[in-house]
Structure formats: structure tokens, C-alpha cells
N, C-alpha and C positions, 0 to 999 in steps of 0.2 A: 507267236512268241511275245512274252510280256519285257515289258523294262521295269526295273525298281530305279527309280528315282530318288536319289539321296538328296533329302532337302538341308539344305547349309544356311548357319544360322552365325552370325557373326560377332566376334566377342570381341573385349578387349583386349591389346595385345597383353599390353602392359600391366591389367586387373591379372592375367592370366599368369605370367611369368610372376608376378607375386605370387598369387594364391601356391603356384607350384612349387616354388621357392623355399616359400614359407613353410611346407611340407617337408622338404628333402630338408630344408635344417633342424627343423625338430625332430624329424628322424634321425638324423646325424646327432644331433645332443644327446636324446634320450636312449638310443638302439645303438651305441658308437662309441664314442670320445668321453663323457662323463660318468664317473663311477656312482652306484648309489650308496650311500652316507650310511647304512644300515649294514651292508657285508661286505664295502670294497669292491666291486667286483664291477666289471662289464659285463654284458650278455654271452659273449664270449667264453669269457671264462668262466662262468655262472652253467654254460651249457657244457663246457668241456668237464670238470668238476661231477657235475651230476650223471653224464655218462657213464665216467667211470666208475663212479660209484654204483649205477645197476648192471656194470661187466664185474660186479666184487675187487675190484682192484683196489681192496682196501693193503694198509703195511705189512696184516699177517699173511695174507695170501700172494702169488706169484705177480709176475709182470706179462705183458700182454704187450705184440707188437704196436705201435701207434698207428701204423696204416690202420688197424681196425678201430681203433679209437677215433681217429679223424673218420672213418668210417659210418660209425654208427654215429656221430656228433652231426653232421649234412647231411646225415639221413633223417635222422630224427628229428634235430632241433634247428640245427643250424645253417639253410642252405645257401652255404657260400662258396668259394672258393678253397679247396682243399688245405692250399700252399697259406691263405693266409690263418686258417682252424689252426696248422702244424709250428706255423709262426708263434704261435699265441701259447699252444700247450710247449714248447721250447723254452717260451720266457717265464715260465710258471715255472719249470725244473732247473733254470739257472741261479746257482747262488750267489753270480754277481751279480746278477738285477733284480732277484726278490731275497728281499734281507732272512725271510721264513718261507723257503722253497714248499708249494702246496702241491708241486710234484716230483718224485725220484724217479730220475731217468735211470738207463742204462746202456751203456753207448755213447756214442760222440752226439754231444748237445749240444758243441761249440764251446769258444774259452775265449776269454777275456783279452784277445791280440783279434779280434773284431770276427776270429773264422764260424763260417756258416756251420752248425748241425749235420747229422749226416741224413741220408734221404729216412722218411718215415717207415720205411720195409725194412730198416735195417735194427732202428733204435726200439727199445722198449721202456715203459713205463707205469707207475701206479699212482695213488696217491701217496700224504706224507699224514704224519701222526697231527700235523698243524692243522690240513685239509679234511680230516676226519671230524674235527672239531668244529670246524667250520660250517658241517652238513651233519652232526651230532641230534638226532632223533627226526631227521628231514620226512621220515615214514611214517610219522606218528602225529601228522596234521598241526606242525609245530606254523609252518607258513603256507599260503598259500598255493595251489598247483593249477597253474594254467594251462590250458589248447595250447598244444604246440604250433605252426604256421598253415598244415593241414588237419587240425582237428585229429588227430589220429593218433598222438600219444599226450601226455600231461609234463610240465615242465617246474620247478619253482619258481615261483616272480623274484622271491630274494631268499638266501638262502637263512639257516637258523641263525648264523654267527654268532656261535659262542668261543670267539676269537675278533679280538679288534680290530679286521685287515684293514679296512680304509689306512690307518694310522701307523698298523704296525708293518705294511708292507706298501704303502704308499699306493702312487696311482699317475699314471701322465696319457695326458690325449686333448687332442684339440679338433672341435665341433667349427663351427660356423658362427662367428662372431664372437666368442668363446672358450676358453680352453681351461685344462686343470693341471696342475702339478705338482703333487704332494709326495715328499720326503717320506722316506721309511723312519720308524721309529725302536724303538727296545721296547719288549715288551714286556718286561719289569715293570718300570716307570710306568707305561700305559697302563697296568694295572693298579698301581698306585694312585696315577690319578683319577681315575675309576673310582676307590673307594673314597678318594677327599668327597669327589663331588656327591657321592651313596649319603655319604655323614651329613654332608653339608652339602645342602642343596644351592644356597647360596653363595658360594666358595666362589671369588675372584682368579682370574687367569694370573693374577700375581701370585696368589697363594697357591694354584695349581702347579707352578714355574716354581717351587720350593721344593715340588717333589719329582720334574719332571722338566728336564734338561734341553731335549731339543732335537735333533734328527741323527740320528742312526745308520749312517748307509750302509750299506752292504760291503763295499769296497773300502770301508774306513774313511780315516784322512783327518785333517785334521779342520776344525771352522774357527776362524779369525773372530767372528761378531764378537760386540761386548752382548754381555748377559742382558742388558737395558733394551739393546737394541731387538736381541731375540724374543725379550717379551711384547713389545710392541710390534713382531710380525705373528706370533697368535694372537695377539689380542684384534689384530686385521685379518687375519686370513691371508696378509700379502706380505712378502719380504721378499729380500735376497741376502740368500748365505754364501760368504766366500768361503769355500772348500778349497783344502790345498794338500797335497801329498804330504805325507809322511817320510822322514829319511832320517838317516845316521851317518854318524862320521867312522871312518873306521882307518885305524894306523894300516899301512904297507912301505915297510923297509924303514924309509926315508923319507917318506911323504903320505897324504892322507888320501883318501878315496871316499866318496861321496855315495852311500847306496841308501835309490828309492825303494824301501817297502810296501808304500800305497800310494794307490792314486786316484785320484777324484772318480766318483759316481758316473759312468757314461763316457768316460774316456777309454778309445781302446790303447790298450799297451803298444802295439806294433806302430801305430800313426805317431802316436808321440815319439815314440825314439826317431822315428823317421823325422821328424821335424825336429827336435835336437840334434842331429846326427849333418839337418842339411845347415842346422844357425852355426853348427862349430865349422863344419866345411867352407861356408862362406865368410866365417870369421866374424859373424857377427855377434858373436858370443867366443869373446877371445881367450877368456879366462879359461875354456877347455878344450883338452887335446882329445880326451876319447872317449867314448861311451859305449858299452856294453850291455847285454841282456842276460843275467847269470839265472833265470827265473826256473823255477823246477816248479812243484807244488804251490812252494811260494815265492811271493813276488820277489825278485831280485835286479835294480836296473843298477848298475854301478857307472860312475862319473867320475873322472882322472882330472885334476885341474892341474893346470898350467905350471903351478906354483906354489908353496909355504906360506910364502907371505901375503896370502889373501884369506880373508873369514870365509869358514866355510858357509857362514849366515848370510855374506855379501854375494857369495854367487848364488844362493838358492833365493835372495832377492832377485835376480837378475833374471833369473831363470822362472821364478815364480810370473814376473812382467811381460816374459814374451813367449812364452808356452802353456802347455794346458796341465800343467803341475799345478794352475791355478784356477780354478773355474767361480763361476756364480752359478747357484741353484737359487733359481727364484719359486717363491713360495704362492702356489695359488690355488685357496683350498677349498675351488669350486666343485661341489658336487651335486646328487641329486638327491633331493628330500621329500618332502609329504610323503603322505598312508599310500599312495600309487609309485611313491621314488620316479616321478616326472617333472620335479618343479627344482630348476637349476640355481644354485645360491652359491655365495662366497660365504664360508663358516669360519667363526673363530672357535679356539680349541677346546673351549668349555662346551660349544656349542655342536662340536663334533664327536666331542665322549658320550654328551647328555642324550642324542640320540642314536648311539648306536644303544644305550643302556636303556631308554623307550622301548627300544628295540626289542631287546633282550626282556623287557616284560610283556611287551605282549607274547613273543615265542613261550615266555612261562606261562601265563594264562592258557594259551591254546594246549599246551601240551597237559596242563593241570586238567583242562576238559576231558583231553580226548584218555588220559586213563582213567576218570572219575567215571567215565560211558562206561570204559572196557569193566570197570569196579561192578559198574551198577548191571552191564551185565550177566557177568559172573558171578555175580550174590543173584540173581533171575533165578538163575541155575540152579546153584546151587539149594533155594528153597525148593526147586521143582527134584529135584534128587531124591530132599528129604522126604517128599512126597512120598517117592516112589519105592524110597525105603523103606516108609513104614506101611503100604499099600502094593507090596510086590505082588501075591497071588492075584491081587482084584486084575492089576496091570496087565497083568499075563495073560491073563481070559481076554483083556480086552483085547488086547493085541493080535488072539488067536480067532476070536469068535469075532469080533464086530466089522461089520465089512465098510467103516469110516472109523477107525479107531483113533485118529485123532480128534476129529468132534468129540467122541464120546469121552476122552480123555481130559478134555479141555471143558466139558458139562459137568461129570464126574465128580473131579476133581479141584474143580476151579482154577485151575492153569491156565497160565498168556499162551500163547500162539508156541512163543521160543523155547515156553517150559517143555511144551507136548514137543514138538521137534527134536528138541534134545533126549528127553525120555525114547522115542522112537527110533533115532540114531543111533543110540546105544546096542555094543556088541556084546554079545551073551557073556564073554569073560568078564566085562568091565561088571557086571554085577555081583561080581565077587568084591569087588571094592567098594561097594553100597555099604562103609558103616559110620553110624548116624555121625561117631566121634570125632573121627576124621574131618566128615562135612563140616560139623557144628564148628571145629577150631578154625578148618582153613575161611569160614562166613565169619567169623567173630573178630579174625586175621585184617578180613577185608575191611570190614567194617571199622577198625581203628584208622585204616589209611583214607577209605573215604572221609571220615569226618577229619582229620586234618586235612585233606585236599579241602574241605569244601571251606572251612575255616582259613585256611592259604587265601582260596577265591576272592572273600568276603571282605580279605584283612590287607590295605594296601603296605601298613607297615612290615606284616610278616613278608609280604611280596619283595620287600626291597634287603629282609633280614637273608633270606633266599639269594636273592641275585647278588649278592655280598660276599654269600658264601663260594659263590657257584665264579664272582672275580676271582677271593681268593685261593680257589681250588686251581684257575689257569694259574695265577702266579706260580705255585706249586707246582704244576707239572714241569712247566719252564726252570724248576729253581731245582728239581728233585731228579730227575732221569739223565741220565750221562749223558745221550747226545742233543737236548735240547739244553743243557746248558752250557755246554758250548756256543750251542745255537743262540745265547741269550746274553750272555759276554756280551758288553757297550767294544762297539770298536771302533766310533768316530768319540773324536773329544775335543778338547775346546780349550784353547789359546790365544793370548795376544799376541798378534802379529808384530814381531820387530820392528820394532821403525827406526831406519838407519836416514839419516842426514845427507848422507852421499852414500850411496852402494852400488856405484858404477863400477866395472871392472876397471877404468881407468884412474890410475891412481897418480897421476902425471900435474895434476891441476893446472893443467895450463890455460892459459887465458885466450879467452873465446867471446866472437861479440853475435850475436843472435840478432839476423833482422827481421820482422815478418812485414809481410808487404800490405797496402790495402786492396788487394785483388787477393790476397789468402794463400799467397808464400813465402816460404821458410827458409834461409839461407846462412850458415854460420862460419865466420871469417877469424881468424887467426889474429888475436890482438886486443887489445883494450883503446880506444881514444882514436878511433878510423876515422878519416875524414868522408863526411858522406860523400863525396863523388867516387867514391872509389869501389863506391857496392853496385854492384851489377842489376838492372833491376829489366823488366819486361818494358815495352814503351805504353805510356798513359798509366803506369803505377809509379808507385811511390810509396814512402816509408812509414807503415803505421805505426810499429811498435822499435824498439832499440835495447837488446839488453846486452848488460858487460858479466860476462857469469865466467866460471870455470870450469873443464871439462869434466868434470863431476859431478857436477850440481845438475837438476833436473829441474824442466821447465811445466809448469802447469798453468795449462788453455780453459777459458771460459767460455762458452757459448750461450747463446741469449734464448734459450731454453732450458737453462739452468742446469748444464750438463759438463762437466769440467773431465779432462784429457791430460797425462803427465807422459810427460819424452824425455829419456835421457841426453842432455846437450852432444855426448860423442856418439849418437843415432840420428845427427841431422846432419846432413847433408853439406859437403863441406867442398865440395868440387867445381869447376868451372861455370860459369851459368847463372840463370838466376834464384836456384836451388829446386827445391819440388811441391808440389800442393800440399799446403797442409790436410785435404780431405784425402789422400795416399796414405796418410799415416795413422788414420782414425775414420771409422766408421760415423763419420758426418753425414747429415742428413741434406738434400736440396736444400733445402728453404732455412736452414742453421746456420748462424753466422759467430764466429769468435769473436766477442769482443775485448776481454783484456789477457794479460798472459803473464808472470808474473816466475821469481826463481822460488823454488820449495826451501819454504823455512820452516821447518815444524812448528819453533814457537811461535808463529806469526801470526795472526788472527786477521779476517778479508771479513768484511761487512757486503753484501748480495741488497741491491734494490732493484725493483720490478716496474716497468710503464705506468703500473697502475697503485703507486704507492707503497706496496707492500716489500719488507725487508727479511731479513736474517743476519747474523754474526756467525762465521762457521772459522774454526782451526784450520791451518792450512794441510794439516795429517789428514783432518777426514776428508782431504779432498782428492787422495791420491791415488789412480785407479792403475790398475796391471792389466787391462783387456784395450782392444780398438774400441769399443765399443763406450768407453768411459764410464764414468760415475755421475748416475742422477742424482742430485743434490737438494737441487730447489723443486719442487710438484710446482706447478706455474696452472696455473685457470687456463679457458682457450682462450680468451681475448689480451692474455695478458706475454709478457716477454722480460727478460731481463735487461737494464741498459748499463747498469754497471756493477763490477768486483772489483775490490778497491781495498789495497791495504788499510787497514787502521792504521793512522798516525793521529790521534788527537784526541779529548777527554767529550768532545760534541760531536753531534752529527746535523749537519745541517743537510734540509731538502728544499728544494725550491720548484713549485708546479709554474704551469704555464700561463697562470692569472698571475703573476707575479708576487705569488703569497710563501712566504719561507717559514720552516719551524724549524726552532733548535732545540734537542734535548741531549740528556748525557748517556755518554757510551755504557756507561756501567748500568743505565736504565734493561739494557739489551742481555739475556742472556746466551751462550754460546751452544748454536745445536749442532749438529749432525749431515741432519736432511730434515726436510721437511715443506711443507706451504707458507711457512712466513708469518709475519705476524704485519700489522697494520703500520705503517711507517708515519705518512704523511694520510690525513684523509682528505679525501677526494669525491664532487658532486660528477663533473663529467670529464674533466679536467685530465690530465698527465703528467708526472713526473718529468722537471726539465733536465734538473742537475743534482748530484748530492755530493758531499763529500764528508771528511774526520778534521778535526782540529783543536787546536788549542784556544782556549777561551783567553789566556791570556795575549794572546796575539791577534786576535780581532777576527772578523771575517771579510779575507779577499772576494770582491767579485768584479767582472768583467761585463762589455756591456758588448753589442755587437760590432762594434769598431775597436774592440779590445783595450779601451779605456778602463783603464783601473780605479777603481773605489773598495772602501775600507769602513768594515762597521766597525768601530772600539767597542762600542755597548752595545751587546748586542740580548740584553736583557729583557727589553719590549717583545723580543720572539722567541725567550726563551719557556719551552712551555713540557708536558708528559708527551709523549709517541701518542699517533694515532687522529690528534686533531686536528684542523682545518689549514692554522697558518696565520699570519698578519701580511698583510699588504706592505708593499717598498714603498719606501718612500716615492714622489713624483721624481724628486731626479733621478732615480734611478731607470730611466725609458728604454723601448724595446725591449729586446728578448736578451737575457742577463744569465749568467755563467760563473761559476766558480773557477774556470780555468780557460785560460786562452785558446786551448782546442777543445770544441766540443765536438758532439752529434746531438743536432734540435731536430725531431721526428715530430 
């Protein structure tokens, strides 16, 4: 008896779990999670799509159980899991989640209160007149057709798309280190800006944004952004859109009734009311007594408020701040590009039309080839006909007598291989159809179309006059046939969001004093002018912040990550104790820390500096967020942090680093953004930001030394200088580490 000896050879572990790694997420990017940039699509749905389409399950013929669809899709293309094939052709035929459903179910598909689909034996389905278009000449070597996983049948790598899905029906999925998330859009406009960019090769995403608005959901609703803002997230590929339901006010009796008709993208109906239903039961949403689900076909949620004398704008603030009537859709328009659709990128939307419309010429090139063959070989033909028309007898004998009659035919006559073939193939009736006129018109026929194919070929301008045509023919369909324009109606739209000063439901303004602690909590005490001993605090903390507000007013938090948080003052905590964490209230991170906190004054303007010099001036409105999760404001570097948010009060901004060099310039130097990275404040060699603050030029500049001695510049014109540069040195008396204000934090 023999032994085999397995010899072991020893690897790294560490070399190993990379190299492997590194596999399984490439294959998760490219076979998974990111769509490619050319037809929208996943392999998934790439492989679902094309199934059906060789079951004929096109819109004029019948429906076809899905068991057999997921059937033949892991048999053929896709070996996975049945449940999740079934998952995937589900969210194709929902018209809440794909804005142009690529597939018509029949049967329970699920509805938009989160319920699951019915099992796949029961439901049936086709494709849609959108999906058709999609895969519009897929047989005629328009794109490439690949091995399937066992060599055994052919697949397309990407389909024809002569439909803009990436854009007009979005796409979401997340890979390994990774992920994509794009909005649906109208596909009007998509067409539109189609042909800006066909005209104009050079057309700016500003000048695209003329003709083409912005996302489209399926579920409507309505988006808060300004227009500025929305073009600076195509021009990135990144944004966040606030979506917020739709509603109406409607008379009953004596009083008014609040009914939602939309709601945000990916929200289910049934979870939400359930979370309204528990904020009015617990009262924390006082303003309403009851809510209902009047919903049939269409949406219907109706809301009873308390009361007459409250806006009905004030409670759908209220309500927009603590529920998912209000959402962010973040924009992230990662997809897969190059001639293989394997190379993952973040696209801006010039850059996302431009190549789906590449796209779209090379499918015209390949398809111009492959009938200019089928042209050139049916003109073959037909001169071998004529042949045989005017040489029928000779034909005949040969046919009868010669015992290789197509050699002889092909010596004979001078015929290719496929003339004789043809001639040979032919059935005794079709030679009644041998006349010369017929031949001669339908070769003369041909011959006009090849020579424009071949002149198409040659000519890139006619190429692009073509693909022009061939946008404005989609516009058309979408603009021309009864149920796709319905299907093409914009149903999300675009407003300013209210901004109300106070739009608490408590309308009592009583006076409230806010403490926050320096351990990070929150405690709000009944009164204006409290003697500190009398606030409750934890042992070894102590008092960071002190505000005197009214139960109205709302309070907006900074973090040193550049991320600000707004609370309504009668949502904090007001009961025995020493109140509650402020990271309870806000999705704060470990290592995030508040540093200033301040009452919401619309017109108020807050100046933002960073560790490392860098500044901003932002409005206290755009800093106002409705989620736990807050609003990022300032994009901060990694090394870098924010140390203070600080009302403007002054016509200067003084900064002082930690070589004791100070600059002063004027506020009005500084324009007012939004969000953003900042702009250069103070410049800096290796140095840090000690202190900064706002002031008035007339009244000098206070500073503090570290035994809180006070000194006063009158002139402070020696360091008056533009944003961005170095600074002057203090004078020598001015020793140690030196302050604007009696309490600091020196890091």
C-alpha cells in the first residue's frame, strides 16, 4: 500500500487574506453593488431582463409565471440564490421604487406599507415598453455577448440602452469600501440634456441645469435645496437632497385636517404612521390628537391637530424635525465605466449623459455593420439569381447530370461558394419568382441603403445627426403614447423650505434657562437669572455653557467636526436630575465633541475656525437640521478640527496662533456660505490656531494673558492686514500663552 504525501508549503498569512480580500471586493464592486454607466443596470438585472426576453415576454405577448423566470435566470446566467433573483425582478416591477418600472407584474408585488410580494408560483410577469427599449436590437450584434459562468449559453456584457436608465431610474448598492446612490430622474429633461450636450459638446453642467432640474422620485415629494446648491452636487457627483412629503390643508366643520399625499423615497407608509401615532401617544408631539390612513390607490394619511390656532406650516415643521416626512437622499454618482464597465468612478452629470451617448455610438456603429453584412449579403444573392435567371436551362442539366454540381456551378458560372448554395437550395416553385425586374429593383433597393450605411460609417458628424434623432424619437415616445406620459409627468418638485423663527408647538414663551455641562449634559430649568448653586449637576462636572432662551426658541449645537444639531428648548429635559446626555439626543460620534451652542436666530450670522487656520461665515438658517444625525457644514481635512462657532458681533476678525502672531482683517472681507471646506483664515507654517474672535475696531482689541490680566490694543492697525497671511508678532509684553477671553481651551 502506497501513502501520498501532501507536501505543505507555507505562506503568508497576512499576503494571503489580502490577496483574497482584494478579490472578494472586486468582485463585490464590479459583479454586485455598482451599476455600469452605460445601461444602469446590475448583472442581476442585466441577466433577469435578458431572460425574459428569450421567454418572448415582450408587452404584446402574455405573462409567464416568475418561478419560471427565476428558473431559467440560475439556470442559465445567474447561479444564486433563487429568493434573492425573485427579490430583484420584484423591485424592477414596483412603481414605487423604479420611477419607469422595466417590469409589469401581475399579482401581489407588495405596496408601499413595506408588505413583502407574494411567493414566485403565484405572481406573473413580462417586460415593459421601457425594457424593450432598453434591449432594442440586442440580436443584431448591437453589444457584445459573453460565456455565461458554464460556457454553455451567451449573455450581453451591457445591454443596447437606447434609454438613459442609470439616470432615469437611478441605482443604489454598496460594495466594499464603496458605494453608489443615485436618484431617479424624468425622462424628458434627460432627453433634453442629451441633446444640449449632442449640440454642444462643450456645454457646462451650469448650462445643462437650464434644461434639467434634478431628481424625480417615484414617490414624489417635495426637495427643499436651493437651485445653486443642486448644481454644485452634479457638478460633484455628491450632494444631499432634503426630500420632504407633500400635504394639504383641508376644511372639516370647524376645524382643519392636515392630509399627507407623498412621502419621501424609501420610506414605508405603515412604519411612519406607526412613529407618528407613538410621538402623539407619548405627547411628544402635542399639537396632534389623531392620525389616520384614509389611503386607497392613492396616498392618503390625515392629521387632526389639537387646535385653530396653530399654522398648519408650524406643525408640519415640527413634524418634518422628528419623523421621516423628512429625509436626506444623498447623491453619490459612483458608477462603472471604461470599454470593460470595471473601473469604479464618482461622475458628474455631464459626465454621465456623455457616456451613456458614447455609448449609444458605438451600439450605432455595430448595428450599422452588422446590416451593412446582412446588405452585402443579400446583394451576393441576389446577383447569383440573376445568374441563374438568365442561365436557367444550363442550371438545370447541371443540377441533373453533374455528379458535384456545385463545383461545376461555381467553375461555370463564376459564383462564391453562397451564390451556388443558394441557387442549390432553392425550391422548384421559387423559380417561378426568378424575374430579372423584381431582382434588379429589390439590388438597386439595397444598394441605396448600403451606400448611406457606409457613408453613416465614415461620417462622425452624420453619426451624431442619427443619435439626435434617435434621443429625440425617446422624447417622443414618452411625450406621445397615453400611458407613458403619464409615466413621464415630473412628480417631485422643488421649494423653499419655510423657515419659521420659532415653530414649536409651544406657544407659552416661557422662560427657560439651558445648562449644558462640561462632561456633555443637558439640563433645562424654569426661569431666567438662576443662581448657579441651584442647578443640579453630576460630581467633578461643572457648568460649560448657560443660556436664558424661551420655550420656543430652539437651540443649535456645534461640534468640532464641523457638524451642527438643533433641539427644540421644550424637547429637553426638564425633570429632576441632572438632565440627559446630550449624545441621547443626536447621533454623535465617540471621539465628537460640542463645542459651542448658541439660540436660532435666522438673521444672525456665526463665523466657523478650524486648528489649522482655516475659516468660514455661514447664516444661522443654513445651519438648521431636522434629523439625529445633523448637518455637515464644514468638510474639515484629517488632521484638522474645529475650535470655535461664534456669533459675529464686530466689523474685524482677529486670529491669534500659537507663536504669538495675530491678524486682523474685516468681516465684510469674508463672504457668507452654506457648507463647505473653508477658506484660509490665518496662514500657518506648523503652528495652530490659539484664539479668534469678531469686533469692533472702534473699541480696541481685548486680550487676556494666562493669569487673566487684561491688555487693550487701541491701534490695532500694525496687524491690520487681507485673510490668509502669516500675522505680526505681540508685542514682548504681551508673555505666555494670550487669549481673547477669560475662559479659553489652549490644545
Amino acid at each position: 500500500m502506497s501513502i501520498d504525501v501532501i507536501s505543505e508549503s507555507k505562506i503568508d498569512f497576512r499576503k494571503a487574506l489580502r490577496d483574497r480580500y482584494l478579490a472578494y471586493a472586486i468582485s463585490t464592486i464590479t459583479d454586485r453593488a455598482l451599476p455600469d454607466v452605460r445601461d444602469g443596470l446590475k448583472p442581476v438585472h442585466r441577466r433577469l431582463l435578458y431572460a425574459m426576453l428569450q421567454l418572448k415576454l415582450n408587452p404584446q405577448n402574455g405573462f409567464k409565471k416568475c418561478a419560471r423566470i427565476v428558473g431559467d435566470v440560475i439556470g442559465k446566467y445567474h447561479p444564486h440564490g433563487e429568493q434573492a433573483v425573485y427579490e430583484a425582478l420584484v423591485k424592477l416591477a414596483q412603481d414605487f421604487s423604479h420611477r419607469y418600472p422595466l417590469i409589469e407584474g401581475q399579482g401581489n408585488f407588495g405596496n408601499i406599507d413595506g408588505d413583502n410580494a407574494a411567493a414566485m408560483r403565484y405572481t406573473e410577469s413580462r417586460i415593459t415598453k421601457t425594457a424593450e427599449l432598453l434591449m432594442e436590437f440586442i440580436d443584431e450584434d448591437t453589444v457584445e455577448l459573453i460565456e455565461n459562468y458554464d460556457g454553455e449559453e451567451k449573455e450581453p456584457a451591457v445591454m443596447p440602452s437606447n434609454f438613459p436608465n442609470l439616470l432615469a431610474n437611478g441605482s443604489s448598492g454598496i460594495a466594499v469600501g464603496m458605494a453608489t446612490n443615485i436618484p431617479s430622474h424624468n425622462i424628458i429633461e434627460l432627453c433634453d440634456a442629451a441633446l444640449c450636450i449632442l449640440k454642444d459638446p462643450n456645454i457646462s453642467v451650469d448650462e445643462i441645469m437650464q434644461v434639467f432640474k434634478g431628481p424625480d422620485f417615484a414617490t414624489g415629494g417635495i426637495i427643499t435645496n436651493s437651485f445653486d446648491e443642486i448644481v454644485e452636487f452634479y457638478k460633484r457627483g455628491k450632494g444631499l437632497f432634503r426630500l420632504r412629503s407633500r400635504w394639504k390643508k383641508i376644511p372639516d366643520k370647524n376645524k382643519f385636517l392636515i392630509e399627507i399625499v407623498e412621502i419621501p423615497y424609501g420610506i414605508q407608509k405603515s412604519k411612519l404612521i406607526e412613529k407618528i401615532a407613538e410621538l402623539i401617544q407619548t405627547k411628544k408631539i402635542s399639537i396632534l390628537t389623531d392620525i389616520r390612513d384614509n389611503s386607497a390607490e392613492d396616498l392618503s394619511i390625515i392629521l387632526e391637530p389639537r387646535s385653530n390656532n396653530i399654522q398648519a406650516e408650524m406643525i408640519m415643521e415640527e413634524l418634518f424635525s422628528l419623523t421621516d416626512l423628512q429625509v436626506n437622499f444623498s447623491l453619490n454618482m459612483n458608477v462603472l465605466q471604461g470599454e470593460s464597465g470595471n473601473i469604479p468612478k464618482v461622475l458628474d452629470l455631464k459626465s454621465a449623459i456623455s457616456q451613456w451617448l458614447e455609448h449609444r455610438l458605438v451600439v450605432l456603429n455595430r448595428h450599422s455593420n452588422y446590416r451593412l453584412n446582412k446588405i452585402n449579403l443579400r446583394m451576393e444573392l441576389l446577383q447569383g439569381y440573376i445568374i441563374a435567371y438568365l442561365n436557367l436551362d444550363e442550371i438545370i442539366r447541371i443540377v441533373r447530370e453533374e455528379d458535384n454540381p456545385k463545383e461545376e456551378l461555381v467553375t461555370t458560372f463564376s459564383l462564391t461558394s453562397n451564390q451556388a448554395d443558394a441557387i442549390l437550395d432553392m425550391k422548384l416553385r421559387s423559380l417561378r419568382k426568378l424575374e430579372e425586374a423584381q431582382i434588379q429593383s429589390e439590388y438597386q433597393s439595397l444598394l441605396k441603403r448600403k451606400t448611406s450605411l457606409v457613408r453613416l460609417l465614415k461620417s462622425k458628424n452624420l453619426q451624431l445627426e442619427v443619435l439626435q434623432k434617435q434621443v429625440v424619437e425617446i422624447k417622443n415616445i414618452f411625450n406621445t403614447k397615453d400611458s407613458l406620459v403619464v409615466l413621464s409627468k415630473r412628480r417631485t418638485t422643488f421649494e423653499s423650505a419655510i423657515e419659521f423663527e420659532h415653530f414649536s408647538s409651544d406657544t407659552s414663551n416661557e422662560k427657560i434657562t439651558i445648562i449644558i455641562s462640561n462632561r456633555g449634559w443637558i439640563k433645562s430649568y424654569k426661569g431666567h437669572g438662576i443662581d448657579k448653586d441651584n442647578f443640579t449637576l453630576k460630581n467633578d462636572d461643572y457648568i460649560e455653557s448657560m443660556l436664558e432662551v424661551l420655550s420656543s426658541d430652539k437651540i443649535i449645537m456645534c461640534s468640532d467636526n464641523g457638524r451642527f444639531y438643533t433641539i427644540a428648548v421644550n424637547k429637553i429635559n426638564n425633570e429632576k436630575g441632572p438632565g440627559e446626555p446630550i449624545r441621547l439626543l443626536f447621533d454623535i460620534k465617540q471621539e465628537e465633541n460640542i463645542i459651542n451652542s448658541f439660540v436660532l436666530k435666522i438673521d444672525l450670522n456665526i463665523f466657523l475656525v478650524t486648528y489649522l487656520g482655516k475659516g468660514m461665515v455661514v447664516n444661522q438658517k443654513s445651519l438648521i437640521s431636522f434629523t439625529r444625525k445633523g448637518k455637515q457644514i464644514f468638510e474639515l481635512s484629517a488632521y484638522d478640527h474645529l475650535i470655535s462657532a461664534k456669533e459675529i458681533n464686530g466689523d474685524y476678525f482677529a486670529l491669534l496662533n500659537n507663536d504669538n502672531k495675530l491678524i486682523v482683517f474685516p468681516v465684510e472681507d469674508i463672504k457668507i456660505s452654506t457648507k463647505g471646506s473653508g477658506i484660509t483664515f490665518q496662514k500657518l507654517k506648523d503652528g495652530f490656531i490659539l484664539d479668534c474672535i469678531s469686533f469692533y475696531d472702534g473699541n480696541g482689541l481685548q486680550m487676556y494673558n494666562e493669569k487673566n490680566k487684561k491688555f487693550i490694543i487701541k491701534d490695532i492697525i500694525n496687524w491690520k492686514s487681507a485673510r490668509a497671511r502669516a500675522g505680526k508678532v505681540l508685542p514682548k509684553d504681551f508673555k505666555g500663552r494670550i487669549s481673547f477671553t477669560t475662559k479659553r481651551n489652549i490644545k
